[in-house]
C-alpha positions, 0 to 999 in steps of 0.5 A: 095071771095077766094075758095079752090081746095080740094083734088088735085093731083098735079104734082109738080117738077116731083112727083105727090101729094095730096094738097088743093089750096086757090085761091082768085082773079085768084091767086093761094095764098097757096098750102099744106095739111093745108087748112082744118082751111078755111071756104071757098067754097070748090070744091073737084077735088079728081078725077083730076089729075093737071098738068102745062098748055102748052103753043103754040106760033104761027104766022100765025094768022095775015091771018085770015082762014075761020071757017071751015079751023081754026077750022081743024087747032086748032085740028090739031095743037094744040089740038091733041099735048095738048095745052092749052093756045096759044099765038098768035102773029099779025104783026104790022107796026106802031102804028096806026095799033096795036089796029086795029090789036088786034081787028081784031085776037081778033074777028078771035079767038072768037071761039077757043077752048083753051085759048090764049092771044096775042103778037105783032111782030114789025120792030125795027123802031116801038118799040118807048117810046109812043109804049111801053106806048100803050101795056101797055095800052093794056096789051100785054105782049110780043114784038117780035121785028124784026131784021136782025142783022146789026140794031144799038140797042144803037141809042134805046130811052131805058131811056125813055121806062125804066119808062113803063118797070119798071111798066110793065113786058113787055118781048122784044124776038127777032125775027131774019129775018136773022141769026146775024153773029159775027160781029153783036153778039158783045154784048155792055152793054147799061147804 
């Protein structure tokens, strides 16, 4: 059932406004002055200022700490600098390791205080067709894919993976275990 957010002041394109939003299905489906001709449950925020989350990356989270220990580091490296979602990313070899993977940070960030969601870091070797069909099964929603610079990325199974991708906004980023040289940043358009 969709609710309004009434009497927000927004910081939006760097000016701060006053606005009503209409949520329905975790989406936020308008923002403007005009929400009074809604009947829907309202939750008046007047007294709250909303801005734009900030997101965090970081991938230390495939060598779980003890409570304690990551309970000083979410402070220490994320609370204190405003986080408020993080993404963490787990470090796969094959694709058998990936669900296992998952469980095991999902378990590890039972307990953090801010919100994330998880990314997979993986050699080149592994981004495979089938590999691509089971994140998307499981809702990863970005590969961090391992290259040294010197990997020929054309020799990719891309026309096979195309379906996944075109159904699936899967984002590829590249993780560079090395820094690529020229010769290995010559850029080739793939068809």
């Amino acid at each position: 059932m969709p609710y309004i957010i009434d009497e927000a002041t927004v910081v939006r394109e760097g000016a701060v406004k006053r606005c009503s939003l209409v949520v329905e299905n975790n989406r936020i489906d308008y923002i403007g002055e005009q929400a009074a001709m809604y009947r829907w449950v309202r939750m008046p925020v007047g007294e709250f200022v909303m801005t734009p989350g900030h997101v965090m990356l970081d991938f230390s989270f495939s060598n779980p700490r003890p409570f304690l220990q990551f309970k000083a580091y979410m402070q220490q490296h994320f609370l204190t600098k405003g986080c408020t979602t993080l993404l963490a990313v787990c470090d796969v070899l094959y694709e058998k390791q990936l669900l296992p993977s998952l469980q095991h940070l999902r378990l590890h960030l039972l307990n953090s205080p801010i919100d994330f969601f998880i990314g997979v870091k993986i050699p080149l070797r592994t981004l495979t067709p089938s590999f691509v069909r089971t994140c998307k099964r499981l809702h990863i929603p970005v590969l961090f894919v391992e290259l040294n610079g010197e990997e020929p990325l054309e020799k990719i199974a891309w026309g096979w993976m195309y379906d996944t991708f075109a159904s699936y906004p899967l984002l590829l980023v590249p993780y560079w275990l090395t820094p690529p040289t020229k010769s290995a940043c010559r850029c080739r358009l793939l068809y």
